[in-house]
C-alpha positions in Angstrom: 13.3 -13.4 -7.4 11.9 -12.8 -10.7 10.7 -9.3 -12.2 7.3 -8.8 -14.1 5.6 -5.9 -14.8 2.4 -5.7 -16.0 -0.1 -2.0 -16.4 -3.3 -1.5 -15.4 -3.9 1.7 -17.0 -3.9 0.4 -20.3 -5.3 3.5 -23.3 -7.2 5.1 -21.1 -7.6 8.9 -20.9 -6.2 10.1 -17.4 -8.2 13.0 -15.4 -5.4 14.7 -14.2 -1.3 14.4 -14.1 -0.1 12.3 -11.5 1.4 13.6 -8.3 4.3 11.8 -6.2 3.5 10.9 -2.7 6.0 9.7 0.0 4.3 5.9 0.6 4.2 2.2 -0.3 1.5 0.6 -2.8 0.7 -3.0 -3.0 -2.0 -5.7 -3.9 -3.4 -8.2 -1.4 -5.6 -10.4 -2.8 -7.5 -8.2 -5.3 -7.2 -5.4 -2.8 -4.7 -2.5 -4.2 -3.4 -1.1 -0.7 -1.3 2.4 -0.2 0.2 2.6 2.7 1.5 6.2 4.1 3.4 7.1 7.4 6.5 9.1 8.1 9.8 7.9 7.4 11.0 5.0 10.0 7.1 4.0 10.5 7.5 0.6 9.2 5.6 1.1 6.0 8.6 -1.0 3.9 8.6 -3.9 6.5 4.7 -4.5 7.0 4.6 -4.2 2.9 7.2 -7.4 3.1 5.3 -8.6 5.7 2.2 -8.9 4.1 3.7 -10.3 0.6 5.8 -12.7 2.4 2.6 -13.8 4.3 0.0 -14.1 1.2 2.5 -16.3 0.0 2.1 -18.6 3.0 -1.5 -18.4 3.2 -1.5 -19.4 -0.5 -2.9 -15.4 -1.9 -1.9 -13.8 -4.1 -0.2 -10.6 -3.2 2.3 -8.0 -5.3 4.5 -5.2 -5.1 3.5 -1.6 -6.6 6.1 0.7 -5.0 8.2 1.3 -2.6 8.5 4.8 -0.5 7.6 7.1 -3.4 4.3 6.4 -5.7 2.9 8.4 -8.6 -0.8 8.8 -7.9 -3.3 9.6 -10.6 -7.1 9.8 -11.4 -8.8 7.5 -13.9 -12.8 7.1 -14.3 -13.3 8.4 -11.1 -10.7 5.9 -9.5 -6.9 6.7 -8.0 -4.8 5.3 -9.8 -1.2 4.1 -7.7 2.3 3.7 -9.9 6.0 3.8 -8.7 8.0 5.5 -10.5 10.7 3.6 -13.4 13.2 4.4 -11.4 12.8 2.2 -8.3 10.1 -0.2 -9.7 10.7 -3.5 -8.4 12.7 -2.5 -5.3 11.6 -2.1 -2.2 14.1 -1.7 1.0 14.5 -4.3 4.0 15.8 -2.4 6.7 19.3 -3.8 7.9 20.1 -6.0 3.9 19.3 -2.8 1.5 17.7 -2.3 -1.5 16.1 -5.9 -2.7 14.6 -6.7 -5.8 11.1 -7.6 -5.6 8.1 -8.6 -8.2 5.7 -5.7 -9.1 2.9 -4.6 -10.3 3.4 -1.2 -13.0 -0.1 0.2 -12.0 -3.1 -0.5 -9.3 -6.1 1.1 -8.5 -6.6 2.0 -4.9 -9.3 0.3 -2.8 -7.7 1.0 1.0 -5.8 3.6 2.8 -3.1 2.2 5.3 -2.3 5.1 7.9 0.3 4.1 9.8 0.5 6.7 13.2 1.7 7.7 16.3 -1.1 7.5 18.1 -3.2 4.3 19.5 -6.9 4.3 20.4 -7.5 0.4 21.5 -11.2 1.4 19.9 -10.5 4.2 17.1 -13.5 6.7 16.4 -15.5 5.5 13.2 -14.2 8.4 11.5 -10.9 7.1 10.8 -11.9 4.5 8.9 -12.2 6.6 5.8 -9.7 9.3 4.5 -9.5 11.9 1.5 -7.4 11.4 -1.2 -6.6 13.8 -3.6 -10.5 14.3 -3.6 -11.4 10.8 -3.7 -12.8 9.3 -0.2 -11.7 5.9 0.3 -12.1 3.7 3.1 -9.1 3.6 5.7 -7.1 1.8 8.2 -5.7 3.3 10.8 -2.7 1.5 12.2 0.3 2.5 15.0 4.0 2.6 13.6 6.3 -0.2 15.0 7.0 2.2 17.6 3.9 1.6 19.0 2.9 -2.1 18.1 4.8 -4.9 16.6 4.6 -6.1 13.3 2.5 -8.9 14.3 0.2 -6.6 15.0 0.0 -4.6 12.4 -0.4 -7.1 9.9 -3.6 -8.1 11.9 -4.9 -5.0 11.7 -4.4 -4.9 8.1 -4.9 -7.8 7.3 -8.8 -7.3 9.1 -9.3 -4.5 6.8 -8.6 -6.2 3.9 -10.9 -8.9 4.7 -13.3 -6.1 5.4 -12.6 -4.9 2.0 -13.1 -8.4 0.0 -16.6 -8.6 2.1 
């Protein structure tokens, strides 16, 4: 697979210094997605998921990082980066480490939580969280635990489409 990287933070005077958060950080069709749970949640395979099925849908989709991402504020926006040293790989449970296009840089337009808990009808207040200050609207999702991955690329895949409305 080949490797680009392109930056979206360009000259661009930063607001503060970035601070490293264990989760993943993609785009889906214009929509910068980071995606956070505890270790073993699932966040690495729903990431692959979702690229390997923009790709069949004919979207565009991209890689930003896997399991650790830099996070940053610019103009009033989080900013999402992985960090050189594992840019362009992301891990598929059971092969290893894989090398994967990427995206340097991203801003972030939706929150993937990915839980232990399930609520069939979650209360509206989940569907926004705090971010280093910034409020962004949210998803919350079970862990493969809980659900399958069919499943949770459903659910993420309707708040994505709630985000490009």
């Amino acid at each position: 697979m080949r490797i680009a990287a392109r930056s979206y933070s360009g000259d661009k005077q930063l607001d503060d210094e970035p601070q490293n958060f264990h989760a993943n950080g993609m785009i889906f069709d214009g929509v910068g997605i980071f995606i956070r749970g505890a270790s073993g949640s699932g966040k690495s395979l729903l990431t692959l998921s979702l690229l390997q099925f923009a790709s069949a849908l004919g979207k565009q989709a991209i890689l930003v990082g896997d399991d650790r991402l830099d996070l940053y504020k610019q103009n009033q926006r989080l900013i999402m980066q992985a960090p050189d040293q594992i840019a362009g790989k992301i891990e598929l449970a059971g092969r290893g480490i894989i090398s994967c296009e990427y995206e340097k840089t991203a801003p972030i337009d939706l929150i993937i939580d990915l839980s232990k808990t399930y609520q069939r009808m979650p209360d509206k207040s989940r569907f926004s969280a705090s971010l280093l200050d910034v409020e962004l609207p949210a998803c919350p999702i079970p862990d493969l635990s809980i659900i399958g991955l069919e499943h949770q690329r459903l659910l993420a895949l309707e708040a994505i489409k709630h985000q490009k409305n």
